[in-house]
C-alpha positions as CSV (number, residue, x, y, z in Angstrom):
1,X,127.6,146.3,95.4
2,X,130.9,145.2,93.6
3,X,131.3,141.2,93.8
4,X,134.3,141.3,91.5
5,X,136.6,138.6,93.3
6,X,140.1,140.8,95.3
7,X,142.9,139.2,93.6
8,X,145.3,141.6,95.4
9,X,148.5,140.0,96.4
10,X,147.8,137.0,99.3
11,X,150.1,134.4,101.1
12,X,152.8,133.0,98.9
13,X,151.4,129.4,97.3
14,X,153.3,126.3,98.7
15,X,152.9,122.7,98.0
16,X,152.2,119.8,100.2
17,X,154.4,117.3,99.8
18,X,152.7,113.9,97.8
19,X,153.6,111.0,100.2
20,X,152.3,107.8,98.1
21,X,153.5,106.4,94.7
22,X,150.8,107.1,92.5
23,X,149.4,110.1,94.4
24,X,149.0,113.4,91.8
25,X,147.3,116.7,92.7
26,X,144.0,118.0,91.0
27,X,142.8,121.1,89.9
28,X,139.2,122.1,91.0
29,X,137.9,124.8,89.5
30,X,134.1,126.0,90.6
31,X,131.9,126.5,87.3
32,X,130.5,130.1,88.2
33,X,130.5,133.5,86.7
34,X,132.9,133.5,84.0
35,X,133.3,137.0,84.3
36,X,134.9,136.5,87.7
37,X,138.9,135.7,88.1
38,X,139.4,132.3,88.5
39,X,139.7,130.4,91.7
40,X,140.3,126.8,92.6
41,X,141.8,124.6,95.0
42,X,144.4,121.8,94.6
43,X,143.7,118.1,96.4
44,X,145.5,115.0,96.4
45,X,144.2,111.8,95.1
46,X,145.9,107.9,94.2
47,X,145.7,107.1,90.9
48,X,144.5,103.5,92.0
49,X,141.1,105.3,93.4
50,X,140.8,108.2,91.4
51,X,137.5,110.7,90.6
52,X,137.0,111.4,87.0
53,X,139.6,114.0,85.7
54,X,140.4,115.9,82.5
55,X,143.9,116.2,81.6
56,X,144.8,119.2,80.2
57,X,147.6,119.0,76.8
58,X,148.7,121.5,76.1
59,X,152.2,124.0,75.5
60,X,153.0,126.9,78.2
61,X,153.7,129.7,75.9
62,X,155.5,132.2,76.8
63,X,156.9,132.6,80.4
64,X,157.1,136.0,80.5
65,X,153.6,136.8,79.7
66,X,151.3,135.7,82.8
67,X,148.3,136.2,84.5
68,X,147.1,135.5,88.3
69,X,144.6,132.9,89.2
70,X,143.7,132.0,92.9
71,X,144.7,128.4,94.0
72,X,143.9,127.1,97.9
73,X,143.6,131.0,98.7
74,X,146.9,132.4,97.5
75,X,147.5,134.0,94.4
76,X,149.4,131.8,91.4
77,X,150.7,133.5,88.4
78,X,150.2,131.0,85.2
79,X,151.0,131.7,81.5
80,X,148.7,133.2,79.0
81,X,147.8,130.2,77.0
82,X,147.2,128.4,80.4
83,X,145.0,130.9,81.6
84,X,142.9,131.4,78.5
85,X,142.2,127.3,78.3
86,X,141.0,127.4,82.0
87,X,138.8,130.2,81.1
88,X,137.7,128.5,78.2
89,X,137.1,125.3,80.0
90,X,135.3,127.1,82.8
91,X,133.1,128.9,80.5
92,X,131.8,125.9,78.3
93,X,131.8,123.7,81.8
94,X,133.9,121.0,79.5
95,X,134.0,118.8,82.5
96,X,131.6,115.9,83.8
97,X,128.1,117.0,84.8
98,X,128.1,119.0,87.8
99,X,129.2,122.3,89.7
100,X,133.2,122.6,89.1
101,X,135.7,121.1,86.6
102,X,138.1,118.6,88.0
103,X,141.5,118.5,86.1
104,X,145.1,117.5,85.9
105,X,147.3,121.0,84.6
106,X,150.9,119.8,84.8
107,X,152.2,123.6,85.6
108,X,149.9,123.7,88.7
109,X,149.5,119.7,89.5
110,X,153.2,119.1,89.7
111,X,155.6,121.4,92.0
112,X,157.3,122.7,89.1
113,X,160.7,124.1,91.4
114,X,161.2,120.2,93.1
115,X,163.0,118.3,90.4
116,X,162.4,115.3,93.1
117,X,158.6,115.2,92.1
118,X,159.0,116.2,88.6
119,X,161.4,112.9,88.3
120,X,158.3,110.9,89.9
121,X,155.7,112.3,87.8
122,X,157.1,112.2,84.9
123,X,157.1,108.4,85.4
124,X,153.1,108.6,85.7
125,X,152.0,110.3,82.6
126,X,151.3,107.3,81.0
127,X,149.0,106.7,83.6
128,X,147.5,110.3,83.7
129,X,146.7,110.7,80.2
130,X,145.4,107.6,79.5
131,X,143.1,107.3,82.3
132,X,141.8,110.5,82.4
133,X,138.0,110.7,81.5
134,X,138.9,113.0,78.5
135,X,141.7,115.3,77.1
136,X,141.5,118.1,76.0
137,X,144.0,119.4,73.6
138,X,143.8,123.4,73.2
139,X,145.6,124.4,70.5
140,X,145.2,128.0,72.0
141,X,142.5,130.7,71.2
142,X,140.6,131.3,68.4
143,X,142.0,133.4,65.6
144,X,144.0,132.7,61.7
145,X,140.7,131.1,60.4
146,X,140.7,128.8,63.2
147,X,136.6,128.5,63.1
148,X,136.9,127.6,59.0
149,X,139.7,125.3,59.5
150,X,138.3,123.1,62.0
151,X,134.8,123.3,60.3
152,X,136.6,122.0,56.7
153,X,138.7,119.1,59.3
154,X,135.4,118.1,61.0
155,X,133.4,118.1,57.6
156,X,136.3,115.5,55.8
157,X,136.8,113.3,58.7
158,X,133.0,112.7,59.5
159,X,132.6,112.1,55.7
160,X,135.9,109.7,55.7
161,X,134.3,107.9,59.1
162,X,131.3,107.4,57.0
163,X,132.8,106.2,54.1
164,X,135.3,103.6,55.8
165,X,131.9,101.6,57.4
166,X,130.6,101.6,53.7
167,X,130.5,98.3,51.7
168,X,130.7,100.7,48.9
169,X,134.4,101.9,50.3
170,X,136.3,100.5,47.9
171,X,134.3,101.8,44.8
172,X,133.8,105.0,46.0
173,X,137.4,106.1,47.8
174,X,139.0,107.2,44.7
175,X,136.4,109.5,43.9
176,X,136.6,111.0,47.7
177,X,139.8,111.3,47.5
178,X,139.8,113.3,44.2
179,X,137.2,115.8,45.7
180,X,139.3,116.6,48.2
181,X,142.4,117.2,45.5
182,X,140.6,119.0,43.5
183,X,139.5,121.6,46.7
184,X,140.7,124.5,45.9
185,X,143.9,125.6,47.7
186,X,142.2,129.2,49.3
187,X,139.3,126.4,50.9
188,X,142.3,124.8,52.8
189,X,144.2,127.4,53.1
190,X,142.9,127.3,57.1
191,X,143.8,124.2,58.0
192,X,147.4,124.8,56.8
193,X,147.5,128.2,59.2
194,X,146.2,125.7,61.9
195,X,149.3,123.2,61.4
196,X,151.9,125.6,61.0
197,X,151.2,128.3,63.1
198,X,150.2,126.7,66.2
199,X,153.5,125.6,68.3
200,X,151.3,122.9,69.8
201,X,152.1,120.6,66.8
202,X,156.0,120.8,67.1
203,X,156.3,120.4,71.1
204,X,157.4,116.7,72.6
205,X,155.4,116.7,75.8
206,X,152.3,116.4,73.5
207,X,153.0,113.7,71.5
208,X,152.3,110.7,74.4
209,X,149.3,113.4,75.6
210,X,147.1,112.5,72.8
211,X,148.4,109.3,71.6
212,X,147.7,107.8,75.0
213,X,144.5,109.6,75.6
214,X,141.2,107.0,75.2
215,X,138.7,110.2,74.3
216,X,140.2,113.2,73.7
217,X,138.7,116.7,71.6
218,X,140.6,119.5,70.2
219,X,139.7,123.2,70.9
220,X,140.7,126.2,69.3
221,X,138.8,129.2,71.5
222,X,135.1,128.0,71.3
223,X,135.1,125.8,68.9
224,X,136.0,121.7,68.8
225,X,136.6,118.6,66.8
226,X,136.7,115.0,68.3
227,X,140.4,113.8,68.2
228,X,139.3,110.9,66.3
229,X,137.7,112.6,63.3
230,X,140.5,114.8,63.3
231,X,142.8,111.8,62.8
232,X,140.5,110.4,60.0
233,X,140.4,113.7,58.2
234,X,144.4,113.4,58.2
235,X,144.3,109.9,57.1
236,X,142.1,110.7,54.2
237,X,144.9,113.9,53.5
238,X,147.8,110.8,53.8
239,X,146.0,109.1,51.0
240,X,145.2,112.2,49.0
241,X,148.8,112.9,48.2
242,X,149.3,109.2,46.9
243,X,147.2,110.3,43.6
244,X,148.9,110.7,40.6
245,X,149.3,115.4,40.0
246,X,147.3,115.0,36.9
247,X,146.3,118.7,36.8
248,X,147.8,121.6,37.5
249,X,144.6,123.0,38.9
250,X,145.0,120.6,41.9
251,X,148.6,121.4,42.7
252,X,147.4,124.0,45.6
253,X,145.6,121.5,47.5
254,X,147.9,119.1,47.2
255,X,150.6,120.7,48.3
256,X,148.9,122.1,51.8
257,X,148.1,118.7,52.0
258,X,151.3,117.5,51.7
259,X,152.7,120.2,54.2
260,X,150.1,119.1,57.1
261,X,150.5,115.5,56.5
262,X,154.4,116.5,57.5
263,X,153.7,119.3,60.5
264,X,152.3,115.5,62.0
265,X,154.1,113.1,60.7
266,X,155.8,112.5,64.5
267,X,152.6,111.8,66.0
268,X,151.5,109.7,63.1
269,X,154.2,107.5,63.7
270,X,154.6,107.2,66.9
271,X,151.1,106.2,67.0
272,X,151.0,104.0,64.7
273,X,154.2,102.4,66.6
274,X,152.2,102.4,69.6
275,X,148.8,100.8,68.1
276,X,151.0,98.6,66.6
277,X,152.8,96.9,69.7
278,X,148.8,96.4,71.4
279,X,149.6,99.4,73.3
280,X,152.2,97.9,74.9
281,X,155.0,100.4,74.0
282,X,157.3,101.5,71.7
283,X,161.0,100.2,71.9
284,X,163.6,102.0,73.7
285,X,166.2,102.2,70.8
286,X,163.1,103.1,68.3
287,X,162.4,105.6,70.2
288,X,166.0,107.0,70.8
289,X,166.6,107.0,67.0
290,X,163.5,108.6,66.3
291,X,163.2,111.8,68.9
292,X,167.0,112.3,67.9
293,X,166.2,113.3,64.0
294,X,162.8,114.2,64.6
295,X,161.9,117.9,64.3
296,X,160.2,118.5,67.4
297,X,160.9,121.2,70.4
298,X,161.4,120.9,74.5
299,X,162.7,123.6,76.2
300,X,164.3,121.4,78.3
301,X,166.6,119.3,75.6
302,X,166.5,116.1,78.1
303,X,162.6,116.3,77.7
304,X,163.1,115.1,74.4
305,X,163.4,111.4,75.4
306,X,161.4,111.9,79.2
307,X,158.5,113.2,77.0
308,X,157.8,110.2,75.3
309,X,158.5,107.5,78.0
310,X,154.3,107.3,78.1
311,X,154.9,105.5,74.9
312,X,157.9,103.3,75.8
313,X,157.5,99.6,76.8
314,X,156.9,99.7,80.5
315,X,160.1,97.0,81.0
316,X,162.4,99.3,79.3
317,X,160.6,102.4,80.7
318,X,161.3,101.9,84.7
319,X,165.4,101.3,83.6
320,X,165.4,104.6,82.6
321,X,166.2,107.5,85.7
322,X,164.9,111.1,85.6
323,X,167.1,113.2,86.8
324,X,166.4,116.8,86.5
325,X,169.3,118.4,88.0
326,X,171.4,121.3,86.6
327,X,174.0,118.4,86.7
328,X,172.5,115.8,84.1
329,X,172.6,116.7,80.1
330,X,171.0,115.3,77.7
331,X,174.5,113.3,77.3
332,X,173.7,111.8,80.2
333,X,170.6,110.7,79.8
334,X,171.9,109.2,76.4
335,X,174.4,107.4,77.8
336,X,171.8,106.0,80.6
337,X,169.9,104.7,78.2
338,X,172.9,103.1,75.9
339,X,173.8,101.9,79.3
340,X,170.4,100.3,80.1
341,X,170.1,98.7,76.8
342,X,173.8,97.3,77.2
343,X,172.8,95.7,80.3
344,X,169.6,94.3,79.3
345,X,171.3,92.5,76.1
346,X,174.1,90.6,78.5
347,X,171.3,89.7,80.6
348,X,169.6,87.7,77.6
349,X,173.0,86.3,76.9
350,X,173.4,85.3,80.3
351,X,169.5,83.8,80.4
């Protein structure tokens, strides 16, 4: 008998309408035969009283390319990339113990056509990432010496972590640090391919997804690395480039180095903005002057200031509107925002 799930053309997907302030929509997505297309069913749930989640960071990909999943009975056509980290997810059964993955997707959570909604959710994401039990960030699948690169990442970051909880740390950094100069450049040759040819490192949206996230792992098809050893593994690459090009034999590694210490430089900062401030935000005009020169991507070019309000101090955060109508620019938003900080500042005169 053929059990192969029909995903022949159903009902046309439409969205009930969220009713309460911090009410989102989550994915549920039944861990069963991976071989099977994927179904799953949408519900609604307040953020105040909210079952443990994973929320999904991630970049589209390319519109154009899609494939159909099954959502509440109709058939939903997703991107690529979106469909392959479902799969993955459903495969390895990422999620909390038990019989389906429970998740937050923004292209299926949030009613994408209803710039109403979008306005309102954007104003959550603080809350959605940085509540979420984990986050996963899929860098997309495996492939360009993915598996070596995040074997070499997880191998220096574990070693750093170590290190750093030494008493012997500051005798025995320099000679760390020289190791990892003195790699030679075919070794990290990987993790180069990994930073510069993934798009997920150059997109805005993620930025606030990770920084905000309390326990988060990166994927790359099958294989992972904790978020946190990543980060220490690019910290130990930060101080690598400080040392002195004595040889000419080390100029390879150092100079991948260099490069992936710049493909995330933006979230380097604007975490160490955040951590700085107790979590309490970045500042509004910071942040303006920063996404403004900053080499990152939003296909949307008013995204590049919505994308980061996650990080933005939650007094100048709620002074900012969304508006995602074909009638607001990016001008616009600008000049809300010069308007908002205008404001504030008389107020503080006035006060």
């Amino acid at each position: 008998m053929d059990n192969t799930t029909d995903l022949s053309p159903a009902s046309s997907f439409s969205y009930k309408a969220l009713r309460q302030a911090q009410e989102i929509r989550l994915l549920r997505i039944p861990i069963d035969d991976d071989s099977q297309p994927i179904t799953s069913s949408l519900f609604h749930a307040s953020l105040d009283n909210c079952p443990p989640y994973t929320a999904l960071s991630y970049v589209w990909g390319d519109a154009k390319t899609t494939l159909p999943i099954s959502v509440n009975g109709s058939i939903v056509s997703i991107t690529k990339n979106l469909h392959e980290a479902l799969s993955a997810l459903r495969k390895s059964g990422a999620d909390t113990a038990g019989a389906a993955l429970t998740l937050w997707v923004d292209a299926l959570c949030i009613n994408q056509s209803d710039d109403a909604e979008k306005a309102i959710q954007v104003q959550l994401m603080r809350r959605i990432y940085h509540e979420a039990a984990q986050v996963i960030i899929w860098l997309g699948p495996e492939g360009g010496e993915s598996t070596a690169a995040l074997h070499q990442l997880r191998d220096i970051g574990t070693r750093f972590q170590k290190l750093k909880s030494s008493p012997l740390y500051a005798l025995r950094i320099p000679s760390f640090l020289q190791g990892i100069a003195a790699t030679p450049g075919s070794q990290l040759r990987s993790v180069w391919y990994l930073f510069r040819r993934r798009p997920y490192w150059r997109r805005v949206w993620v930025i606030q997804e990770a920084v905000l996230a309390r326990r988060a792992t990166v994927w790359c098809g099958r294989d992972s690395v904790a978020w946190d050893v990543l980060q220490m593994a690019l910290k130990a690459f930060q101080l690598t480039v400080s040392l002195p090009r004595a040889e000419a034999t080390t100029t390879a590694a150092l100079s991948i180095i260099a490069d992936v210490n710049q493909d995330i430089s933006h979230f380097r900062f604007c975490a160490e903005q955040f951590y700085a401030s107790g979590e309490q935000g970045m500042g509004l005009m910071e942040t303006l002057w920063w996404t403004l020169k900053a080499d990152i991507q939003a296909t949307d070019p008013r995204d590049r200031m919505y994308g980061l309000l996650g990080l933005i101090k939650e007094e100048d955060r709620v002074q900012i509107p969304i508006d995602y109508s074909a009638a607001t620019t990016l001008e616009n938003v600008l000049f809300e925002i010069q308007l908002c900080t205008e404001v504030g500042r008389l107020k503080q005169q006035t006060n």
